[in-house]
C-alpha positions in Angstrom: -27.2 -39.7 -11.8 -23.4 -40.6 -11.5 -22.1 -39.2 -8.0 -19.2 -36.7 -8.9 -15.6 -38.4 -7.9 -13.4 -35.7 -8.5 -13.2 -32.3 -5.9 -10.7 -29.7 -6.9 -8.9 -28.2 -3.5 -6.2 -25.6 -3.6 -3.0 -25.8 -1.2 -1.4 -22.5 -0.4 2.5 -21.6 0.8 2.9 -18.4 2.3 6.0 -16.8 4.3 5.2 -14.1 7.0 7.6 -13.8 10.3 4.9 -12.5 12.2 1.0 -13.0 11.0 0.4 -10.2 9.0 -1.8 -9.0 5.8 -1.9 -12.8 4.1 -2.6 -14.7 7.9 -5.5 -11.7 8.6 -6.6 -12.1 4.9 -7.2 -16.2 4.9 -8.6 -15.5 8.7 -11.5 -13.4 7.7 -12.0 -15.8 4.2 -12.4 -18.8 7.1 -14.1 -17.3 10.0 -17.5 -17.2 9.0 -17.0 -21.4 8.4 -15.6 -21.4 11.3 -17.8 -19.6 13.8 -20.8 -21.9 12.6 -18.0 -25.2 13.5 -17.2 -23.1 17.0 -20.5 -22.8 18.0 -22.0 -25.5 16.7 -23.1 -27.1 20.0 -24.2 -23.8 21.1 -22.6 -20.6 22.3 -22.4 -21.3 26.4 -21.3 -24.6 25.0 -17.8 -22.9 24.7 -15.6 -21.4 27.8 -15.7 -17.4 27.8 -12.6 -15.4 26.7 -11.5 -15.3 30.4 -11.5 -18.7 30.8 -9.8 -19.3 27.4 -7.2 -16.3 27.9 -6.3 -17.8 32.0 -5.8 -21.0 30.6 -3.0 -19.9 27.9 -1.5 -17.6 30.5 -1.1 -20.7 32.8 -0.2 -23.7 30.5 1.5 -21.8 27.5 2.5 -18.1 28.9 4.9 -17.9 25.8 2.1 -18.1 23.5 -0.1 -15.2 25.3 2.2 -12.1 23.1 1.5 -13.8 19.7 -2.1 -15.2 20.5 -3.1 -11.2 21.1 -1.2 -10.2 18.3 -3.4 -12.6 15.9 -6.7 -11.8 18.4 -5.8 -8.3 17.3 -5.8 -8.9 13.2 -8.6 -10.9 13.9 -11.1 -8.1 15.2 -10.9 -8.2 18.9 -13.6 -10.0 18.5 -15.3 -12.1 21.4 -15.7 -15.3 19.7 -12.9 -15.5 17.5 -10.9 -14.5 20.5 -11.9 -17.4 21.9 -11.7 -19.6 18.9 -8.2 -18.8 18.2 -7.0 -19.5 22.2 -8.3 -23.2 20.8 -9.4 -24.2 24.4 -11.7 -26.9 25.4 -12.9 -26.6 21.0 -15.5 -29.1 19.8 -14.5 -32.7 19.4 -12.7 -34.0 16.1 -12.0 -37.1 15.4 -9.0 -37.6 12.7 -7.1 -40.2 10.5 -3.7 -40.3 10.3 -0.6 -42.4 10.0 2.8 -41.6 11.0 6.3 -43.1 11.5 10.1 -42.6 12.4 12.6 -43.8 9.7 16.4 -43.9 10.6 18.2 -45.2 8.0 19.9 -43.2 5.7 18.6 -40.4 6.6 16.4 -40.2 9.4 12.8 -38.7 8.5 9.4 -38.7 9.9 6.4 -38.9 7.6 2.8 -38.4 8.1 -0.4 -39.0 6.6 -3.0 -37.0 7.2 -5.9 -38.6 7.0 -8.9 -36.5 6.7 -12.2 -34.7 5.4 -11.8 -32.1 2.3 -14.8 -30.4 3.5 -13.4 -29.2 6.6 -9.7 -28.5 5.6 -7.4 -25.3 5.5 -4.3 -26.4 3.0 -2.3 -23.4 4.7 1.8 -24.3 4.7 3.1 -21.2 6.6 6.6 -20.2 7.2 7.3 -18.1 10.4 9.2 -16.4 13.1 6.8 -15.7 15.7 10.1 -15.5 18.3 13.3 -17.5 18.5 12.7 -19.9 16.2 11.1 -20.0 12.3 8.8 -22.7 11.7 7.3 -23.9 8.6 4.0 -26.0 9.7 0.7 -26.8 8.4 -1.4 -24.8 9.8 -5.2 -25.3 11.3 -7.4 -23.0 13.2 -5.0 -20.4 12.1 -3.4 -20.3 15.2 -2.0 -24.1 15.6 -0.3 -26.5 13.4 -1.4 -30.0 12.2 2.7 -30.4 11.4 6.1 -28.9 11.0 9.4 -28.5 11.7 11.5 -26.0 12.9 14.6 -24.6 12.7 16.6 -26.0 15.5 15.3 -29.3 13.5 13.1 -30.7 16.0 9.8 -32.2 13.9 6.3 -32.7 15.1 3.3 -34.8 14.2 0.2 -36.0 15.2 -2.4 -38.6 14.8 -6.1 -39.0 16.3 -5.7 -41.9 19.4 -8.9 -43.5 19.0 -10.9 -42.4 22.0 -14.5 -41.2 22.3 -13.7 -39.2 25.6 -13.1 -35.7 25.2 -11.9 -33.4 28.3 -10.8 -30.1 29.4 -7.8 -29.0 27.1 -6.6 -27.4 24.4 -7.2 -28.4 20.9 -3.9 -30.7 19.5 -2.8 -27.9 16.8 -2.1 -25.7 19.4 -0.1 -27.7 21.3 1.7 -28.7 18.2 2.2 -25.0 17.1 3.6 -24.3 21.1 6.3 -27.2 20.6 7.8 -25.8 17.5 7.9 -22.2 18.7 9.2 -23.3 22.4 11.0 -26.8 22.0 14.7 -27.0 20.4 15.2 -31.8 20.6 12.7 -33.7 21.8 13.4 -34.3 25.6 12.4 -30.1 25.8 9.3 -30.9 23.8 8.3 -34.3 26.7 9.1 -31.3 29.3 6.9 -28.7 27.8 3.9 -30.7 26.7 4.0 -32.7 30.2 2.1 -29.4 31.9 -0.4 -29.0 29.6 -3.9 -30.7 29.2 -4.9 -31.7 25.7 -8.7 -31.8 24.9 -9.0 -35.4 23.2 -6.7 -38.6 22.6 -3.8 -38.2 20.3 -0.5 -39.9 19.5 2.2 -37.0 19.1 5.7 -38.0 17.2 8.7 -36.2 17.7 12.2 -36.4 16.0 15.1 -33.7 16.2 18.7 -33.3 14.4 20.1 -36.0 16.9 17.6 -38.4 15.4 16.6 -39.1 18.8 12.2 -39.5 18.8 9.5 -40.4 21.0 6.0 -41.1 20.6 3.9 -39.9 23.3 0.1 -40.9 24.4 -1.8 -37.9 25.7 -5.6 -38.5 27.3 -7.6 -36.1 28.9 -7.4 -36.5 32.8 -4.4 -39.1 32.5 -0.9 -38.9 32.8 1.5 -38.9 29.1 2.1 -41.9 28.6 5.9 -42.2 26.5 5.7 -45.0 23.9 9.2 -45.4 22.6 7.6 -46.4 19.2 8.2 -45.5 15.8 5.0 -46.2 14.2 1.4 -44.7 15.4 -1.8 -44.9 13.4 -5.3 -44.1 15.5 -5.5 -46.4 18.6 -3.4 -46.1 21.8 -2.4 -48.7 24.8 -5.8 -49.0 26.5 -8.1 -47.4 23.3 -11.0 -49.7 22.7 -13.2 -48.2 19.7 -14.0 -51.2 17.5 -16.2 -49.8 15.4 -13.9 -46.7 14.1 -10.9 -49.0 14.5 -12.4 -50.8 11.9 -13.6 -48.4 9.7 -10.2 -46.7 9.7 -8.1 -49.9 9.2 -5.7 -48.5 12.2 -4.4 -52.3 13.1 -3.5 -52.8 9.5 -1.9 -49.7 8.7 0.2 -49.9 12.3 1.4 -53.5 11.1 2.5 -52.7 7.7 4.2 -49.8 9.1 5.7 -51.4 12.3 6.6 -54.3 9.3 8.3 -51.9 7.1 10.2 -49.8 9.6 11.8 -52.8 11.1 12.7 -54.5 7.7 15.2 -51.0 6.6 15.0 -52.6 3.0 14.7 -48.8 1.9 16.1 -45.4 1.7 14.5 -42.1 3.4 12.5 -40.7 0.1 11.3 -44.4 -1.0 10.3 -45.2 2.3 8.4 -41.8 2.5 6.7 -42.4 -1.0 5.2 -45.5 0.8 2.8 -43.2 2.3 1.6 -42.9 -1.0 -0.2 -46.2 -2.2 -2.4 -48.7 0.0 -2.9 -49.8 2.4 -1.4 -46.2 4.1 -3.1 -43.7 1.6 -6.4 -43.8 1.6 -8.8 -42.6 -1.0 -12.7 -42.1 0.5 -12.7 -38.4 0.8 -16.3 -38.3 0.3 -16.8 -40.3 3.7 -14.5 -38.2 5.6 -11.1 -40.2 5.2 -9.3 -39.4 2.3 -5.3 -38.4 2.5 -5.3 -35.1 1.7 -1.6 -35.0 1.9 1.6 -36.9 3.0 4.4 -34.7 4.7 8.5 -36.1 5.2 10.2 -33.7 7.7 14.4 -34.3 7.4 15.6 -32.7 10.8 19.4 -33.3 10.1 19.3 -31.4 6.8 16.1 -29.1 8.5 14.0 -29.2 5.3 10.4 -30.8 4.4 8.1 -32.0 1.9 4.1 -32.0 1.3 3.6 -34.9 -1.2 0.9 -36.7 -3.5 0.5 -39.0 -5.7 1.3 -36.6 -8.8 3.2 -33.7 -7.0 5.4 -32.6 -4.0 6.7 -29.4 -2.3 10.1 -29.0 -1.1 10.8 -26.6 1.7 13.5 -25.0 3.8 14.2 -21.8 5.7 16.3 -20.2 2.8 14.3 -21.3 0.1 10.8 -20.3 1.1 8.5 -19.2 -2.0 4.5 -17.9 -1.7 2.6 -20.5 -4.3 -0.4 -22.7 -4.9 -1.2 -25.9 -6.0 -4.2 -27.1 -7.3 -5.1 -31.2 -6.5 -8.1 -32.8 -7.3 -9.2 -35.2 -4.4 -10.3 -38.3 -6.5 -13.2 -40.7 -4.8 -14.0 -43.9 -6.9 -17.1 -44.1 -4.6 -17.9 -40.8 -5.5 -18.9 -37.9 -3.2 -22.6 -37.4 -1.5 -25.3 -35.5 -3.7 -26.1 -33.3 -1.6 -21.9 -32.4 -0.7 -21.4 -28.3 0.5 -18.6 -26.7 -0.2 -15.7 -25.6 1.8 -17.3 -22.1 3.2 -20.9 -23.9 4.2 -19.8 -27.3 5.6 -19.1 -25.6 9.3 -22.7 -26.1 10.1 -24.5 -26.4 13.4 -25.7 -29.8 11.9 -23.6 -33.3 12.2 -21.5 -33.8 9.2 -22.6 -37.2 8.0 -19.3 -38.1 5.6 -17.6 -37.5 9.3 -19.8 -40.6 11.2 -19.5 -44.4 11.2 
């Protein structure tokens, strides 16, 4: 029997200053997948709520009001309390390409490399205080990417370590620069105090077009890159095996190639993101693109694209829709595939290991 190739996924937009009704809605759809991905490794496996709550209230004070307001919608519960403070979380280990463009219009864009299995496809706008935000959500209470409205944009990719530490989970820390960080020099000052769980390359460009691309590690000083191209390996990183497997030396060349040459405008060299050797197309196995996003800081607008389809965003213009993609795998995807509910098991994913 013919493995199926095609998986149909549905991206959502919604608008809420605060969460409200939709975020409490798409919490309680998730949380049961979630709890099994939580506790996978066991319960004691994860710090307690006052562990999880004194952390916040020491790296990220600012966060503490809106992280109790969504602990709140959420139940009060124990472990979602601590699942939504997104401290010391089980490992993950992500694709992802992203660069800084500054021709015409300077523009970062992202890949975002990943499994379908184990995906939210939640682009919320918001004003949790100061500052709206339109991001891609994850673990409901961070942000894979975004933008905000003082035009400061953020991304991330996976830095290509095995070690995880003691830290917060990246799409918090994302989430707490766009709420808390107007350029990029406030964003270097804010995310200089606080410890991230795992290796990750973090890009940042603001309305100035000034950027940086900063190396976090657990247990190790940021490291400030100055670069405008980062795939999923870091000054130092030595993981040959998922280095391969991921192409992250190729991908970093042809970007590093193409950022240098400024043959192109802003939206061409964004639709680059779209074909070889930057999107990738084994979702089955765990590393598909499940979407490319182009944040525009001087103009303070975005867009989620693919292949057949994009999403255009600002703060103005901010409408609740859907989108329905089908995630095509020539290799097809495994027999014995779960679907998005089930797949946050206590078990390994296998798609997920090389």
């Amino acid at each position: 029997m013919k493995a199926a190739a095609h998986m149909n996924f549905s991206f959502r937009a919604f608008a809420e200053d605060e969460p409200g009704e939709t975020w409490q809605q798409e919490f309680l759809d998730r949380w049961p997948a979630y709890k099994r991905w939580f506790l996978r490794f066991g319960d004691r496996e994860r710090p307690t709520y006052f562990e999880s709550w004194r952390a916040l209230k020491r790296y990220m004070p600012q966060m503490v009001p809106i992280y109790e307001h969504m602990v709140d919608l959420a139940g009060g519960g124990d472990r979602a309390s601590r699942f939504l403070a997104q401290f010391c979380p089980p490992p993950l280990f992500r694709g992802c390409s992203q660069a800084v463009y500054l021709e015409d219009e300077a523009v970062l864009v992202r890949n975002y490399d990943y499994s379908p299995y184990i995906f939210d496809g939640l682009v919320m706008r918001s004003k949790f205080e100061q500052r709206s935000v339109v991001a891609m959500i994850d673990c409901m209470s961070g942000a894979l990417d975004g933008i905000n409205s003082d035009g400061l944009a953020v991304s991330m990719s996976f830095g290509g370590r095995q070690e995880f530490g003691i830290g917060f989970g990246i799409p918090l820390v994302l989430r707490y620069l766009l709420e808390h960080a107007g350029d990029v020099a406030e964003a270097c000052e804010l995310i200089q105090r606080v410890p991230v769980n795992g290796a990750y390359n973090i890009m940042l460009l603001d309305r100035e077009n000034r950027f940086e691309t900063l190396a976090v590690v657990p247990g190790q000083e940021l490291l400030k890159m100055g670069t405008r191209v980062s795939t999923n390996h870091q000054p130092g990183s030595s993981w040959p095996v998922y280095e391969e497997k991921v192409g992250t030396h190729l991908r970093y060349r042809y970007l590093d190639e193409i950022t240098g040459s400024a043959r192109l405008n802003s939206r061409q060299f964004s639709h680059l993101f779209l074909q070889p050797p930057l999107y990738n197309t084994q979702f089955g196995r765990g590393f598909g693109t499940l979407y490319s996003a182009a944040f525009y800081p001087q103009n303070r607008t975005c867009e989620y694209l693919w292949p057949e389809h994009s999403w255009a965003f600002d703060f103005a213009r901010f409408d609740d829709c859907e989108y329905r993609i089908d995630f095509i795998d020539p290799a097809g995807y495994p027999a014995n595939s779960q679907s998005y509910g089930e797949i946050y098991t206590s078990r390994p994913l296998p798609v997920l290991l090389y």
